[in-house]
C-alpha positions in Angstrom: -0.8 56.6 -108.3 -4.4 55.1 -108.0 -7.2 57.6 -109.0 -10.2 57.0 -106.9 -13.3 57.7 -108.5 -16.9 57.7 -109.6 -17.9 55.7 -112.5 -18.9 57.7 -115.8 -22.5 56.5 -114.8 -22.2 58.2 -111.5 -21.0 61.3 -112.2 -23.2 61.6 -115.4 -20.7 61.4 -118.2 -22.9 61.4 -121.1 -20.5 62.7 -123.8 -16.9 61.5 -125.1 -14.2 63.6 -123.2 -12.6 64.2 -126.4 -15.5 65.9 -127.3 -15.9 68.3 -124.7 -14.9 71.8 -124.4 -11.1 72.2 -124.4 -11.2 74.9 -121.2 -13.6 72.3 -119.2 -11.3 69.5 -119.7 -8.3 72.1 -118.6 -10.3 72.5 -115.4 -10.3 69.1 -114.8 -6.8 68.5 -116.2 -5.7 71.3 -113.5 -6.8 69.4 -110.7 -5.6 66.1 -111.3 -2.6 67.7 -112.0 -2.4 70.1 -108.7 -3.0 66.5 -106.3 -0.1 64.8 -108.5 2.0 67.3 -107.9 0.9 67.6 -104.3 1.3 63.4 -103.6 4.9 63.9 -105.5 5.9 66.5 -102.7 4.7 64.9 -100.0 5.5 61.4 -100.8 9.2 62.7 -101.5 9.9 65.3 -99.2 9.5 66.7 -95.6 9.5 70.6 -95.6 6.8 72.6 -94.8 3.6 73.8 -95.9 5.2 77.2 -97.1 7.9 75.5 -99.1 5.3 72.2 -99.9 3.6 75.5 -102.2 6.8 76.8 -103.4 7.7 73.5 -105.0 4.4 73.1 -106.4 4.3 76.3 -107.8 7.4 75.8 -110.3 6.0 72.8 -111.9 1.9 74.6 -111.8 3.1 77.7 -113.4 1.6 77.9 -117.2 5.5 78.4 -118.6 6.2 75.1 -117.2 3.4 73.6 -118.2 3.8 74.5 -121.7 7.9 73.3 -121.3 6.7 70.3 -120.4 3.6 69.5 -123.3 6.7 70.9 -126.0 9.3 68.3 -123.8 7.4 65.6 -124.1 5.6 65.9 -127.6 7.2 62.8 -129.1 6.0 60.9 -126.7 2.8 61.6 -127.5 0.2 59.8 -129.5 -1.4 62.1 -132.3 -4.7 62.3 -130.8 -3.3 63.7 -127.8 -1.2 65.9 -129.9 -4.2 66.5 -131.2 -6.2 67.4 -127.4 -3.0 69.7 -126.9 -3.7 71.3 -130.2 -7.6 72.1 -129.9 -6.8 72.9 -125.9 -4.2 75.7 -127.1 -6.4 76.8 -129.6 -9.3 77.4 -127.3 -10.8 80.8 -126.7 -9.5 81.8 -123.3 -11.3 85.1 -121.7 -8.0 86.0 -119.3 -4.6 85.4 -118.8 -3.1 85.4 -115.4 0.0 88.7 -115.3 2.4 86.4 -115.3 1.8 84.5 -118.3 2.2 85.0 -121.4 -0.4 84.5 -124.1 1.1 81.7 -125.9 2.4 79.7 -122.6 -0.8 79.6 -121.0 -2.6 78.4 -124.3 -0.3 75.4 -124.3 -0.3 75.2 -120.9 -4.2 74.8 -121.3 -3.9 71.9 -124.1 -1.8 70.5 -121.6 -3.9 70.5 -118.7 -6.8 69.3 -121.4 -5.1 66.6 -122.2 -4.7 65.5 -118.8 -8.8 66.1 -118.1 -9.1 64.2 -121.0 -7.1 61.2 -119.9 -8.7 61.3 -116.5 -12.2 61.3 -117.6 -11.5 58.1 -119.8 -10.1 56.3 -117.0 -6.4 56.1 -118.8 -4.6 56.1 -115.5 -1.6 54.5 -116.4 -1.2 56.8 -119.6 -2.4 59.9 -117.2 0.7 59.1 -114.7 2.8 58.3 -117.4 2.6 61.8 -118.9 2.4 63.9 -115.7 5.9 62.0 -114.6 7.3 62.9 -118.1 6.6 66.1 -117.8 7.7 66.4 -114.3 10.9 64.9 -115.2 11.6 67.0 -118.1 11.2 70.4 -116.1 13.2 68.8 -112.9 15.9 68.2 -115.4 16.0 71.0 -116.6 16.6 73.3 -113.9 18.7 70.7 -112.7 20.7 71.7 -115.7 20.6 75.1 -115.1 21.0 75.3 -111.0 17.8 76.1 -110.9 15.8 74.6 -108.2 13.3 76.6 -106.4 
């Protein structure tokens, strides 16, 4: 997946994304995620809309999310174990209902990690992780029967 984008210049990157806030990164991190999700659905199926969202929405959910940052932990380095870590131990002022507390704090390092990845230009790292985790939660209700 190519990532078209500004350069740091353009968009006025001044700081090292390691160092900003965990819950901005997340913000970031959410997005990218959402469109590679979204280019994996449409790229690999043809339902609609409606069920386009549906499938979305299992791998978007923070309990995923946080399945798939503990599912693919070993394949991390230890500075993005490390972006996982501060990210989940970020202040977050609400959690959605259906979360709960611990899931969506991982769920957040995870989604800072991916911001994080992004806004250093790691593309090929970004799409390796995003597939990982993909995978691992595909397999796993594959295991389990199931698919949404």
């Amino acid at each position: 997946m190519m990532i078209v984008r500004n350069t740091e210049e353009e968009l006025g990157i001044t700081k090292n994304p390691g160092q900003m806030a965990p819950i901005a990164l997340a913000f970031i991190g959410d997005s990218v995620f959402d469109l590679f999700l979204r280019t994996k659905i449409v790229i690999g199926t043809d339902v609609s809309p409606k069920k386009m969202h549906l499938q979305a929405s299992r791998f978007a959910r923070a309990e995923a999310q946080a399945q798939m940052a503990e599912g693919i932990w070993n394949m991390l380095t230890e500075r993005e174990q490390e972006i996982i870590r501060r990210g989940r131990n970020a202040k977050v002022h609400t959690i959605p209902k259906h979360a709960e507390v611990m899931q969506y704090k991982i769920a957040t390092g995870f989604e800072a990690l991916l911001g994080v990845l992004y806004l250093e230009q790691q593309d090929e790292r970004l799409w390796e992780v995003m597939e990982a985790g993909y995978r691992f939660i595909a397999e796993k209700e594959e295991e389990h029967g199931d698919r949404g």
